[in-house]
C-alpha positions, 0 to 999 in steps of 0.5 A: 109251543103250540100244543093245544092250537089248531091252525091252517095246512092250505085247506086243512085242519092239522095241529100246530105242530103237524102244520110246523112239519107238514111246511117244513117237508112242503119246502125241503120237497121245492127248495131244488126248483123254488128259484125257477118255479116263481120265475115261471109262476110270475112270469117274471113279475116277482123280480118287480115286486122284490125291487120295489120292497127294497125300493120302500125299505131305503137300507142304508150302508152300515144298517143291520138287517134280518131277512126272515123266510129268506130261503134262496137269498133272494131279498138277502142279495138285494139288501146286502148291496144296500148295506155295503160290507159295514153293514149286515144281513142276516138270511134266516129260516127254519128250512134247512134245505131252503137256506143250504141253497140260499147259502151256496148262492150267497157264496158263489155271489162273494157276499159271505162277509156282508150275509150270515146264515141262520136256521131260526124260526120266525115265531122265536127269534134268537136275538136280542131287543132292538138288534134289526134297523129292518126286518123283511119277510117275502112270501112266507107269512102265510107259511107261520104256523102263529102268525101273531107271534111272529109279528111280536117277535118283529116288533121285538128285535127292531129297533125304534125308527125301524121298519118291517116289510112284508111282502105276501100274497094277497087277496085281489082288489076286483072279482075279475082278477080273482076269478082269473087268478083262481083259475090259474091258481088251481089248475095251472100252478099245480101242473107247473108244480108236477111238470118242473118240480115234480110235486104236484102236491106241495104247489097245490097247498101253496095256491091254498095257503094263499086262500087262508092268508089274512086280507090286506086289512086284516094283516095291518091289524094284526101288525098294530096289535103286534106293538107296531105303531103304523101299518100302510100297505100298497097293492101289487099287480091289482092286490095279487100281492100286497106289501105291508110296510111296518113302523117302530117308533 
């Protein structure tokens, strides 16, 4: 699907395959300790920037969604108590070790009627045109080997009147802030990776990978040009993180 493409692995230049295999041992590597690992890496703080994405995407009971990346489950538990046992979640991803842990949460939570799980990838998806009321995406944007294909592939499934949210690491609004958050990125966060996780490496790639995601602006104009017809986004912990809200109409 990509061969003639070359794409981003953190700092690196690799194939688009390479990259594909390259994140997919990244995740397979992380998925044990990934729960306690962004607790201990947000101190907390990913908690709040999950509520206010399912404060701004107003599920409604009955509604049908797609999470993608969805890994451990998180979004997808949060959601599947908006849309009640009439409605659907799916929990989507490409790494089988992510969603084994996310399937075995969502069993131990009783929510296997209201979520299924799916190994899919996001750049081709397997559902039909406008099968999604909503489409989230948490923190695996950047971990997409064709970006914009996956954005197309959103546009696609959802329905008109639906919306997209994508909530990702960003590029910090002020020289303060990225100073400070470089420092912790690069020699902090990979010792956490080697002491918790034992894998210094694949914590390393993730503070990279954040470095070669678009910026705010960038990422809106490429959800434009994906087909969506509206695109704002809200900055979180001073642009940290920004959360992409995508409009179908």
């Amino acid at each position: 699907m990509h061969a003639d493409k070359d794409a981003d692995f953190g700092y690196k230049k690799v194939s688009s395959e390479e990259k594909t295999r390259l994140v997919r041992e990244v995740f397979h590597s992380v998925a044990a300790n990934y729960d306690l690992m962004n607790d201990l890496m947000s101190l907390g703080v990913h908690r709040a920037w999950k509520f206010l994405t399912v404060l701004l995407a107003q599920a409604k009971p009955g509604q049908q969604l797609l999470d993608l990346a969805g890994g451990t489950g998180d979004l997808a538990q949060r959601f599947a108590e908006k849309v009640g046992q009439k409605g659907l979640v799916v929990l989507g991803d490409i790494n089988l070790a992510m969603l084994e842990v996310g399937r075995d949460k969502v069993i131990d939570a009783g929510l296997s009627q209201t979520i299924q799980v799916a190994a899919l990838n996001a750049e081709a998806l397997p559902f039909a045109d406008y099968s999604f009321d909503l489409i989230t995406i948490g923190f695996g944007l950047r971990n997409v080997t064709d970006k914009a294909r996956a954005l197309r592939e959103m546009y696609r499934v959802l329905r008109p009147g639906g919306q997209a949210l994508i909530l990702e690491f960003s590029t910090p609004t002020t020289t303060a802030v990225k100073k400070i958050y470089d420092a912790y990125s690069f020699n902090i966060l990979p010792k956490l990776g080697q002491y918790v996780a034992k894998d210094k490496d694949s914590y390393q790639y993730l503070a990279e990978s954040i470095r070669k995601h678009p910026t705010q602006e960038v990422l809106k104009q490429m959800v434009l040009a994906a087909g969506f017809d509206e695109c704002e986004y809200h900055n979180l912990s001073l642009g940290i993180v920004a959360l992409h809200r995508c409009f179908k109409y």
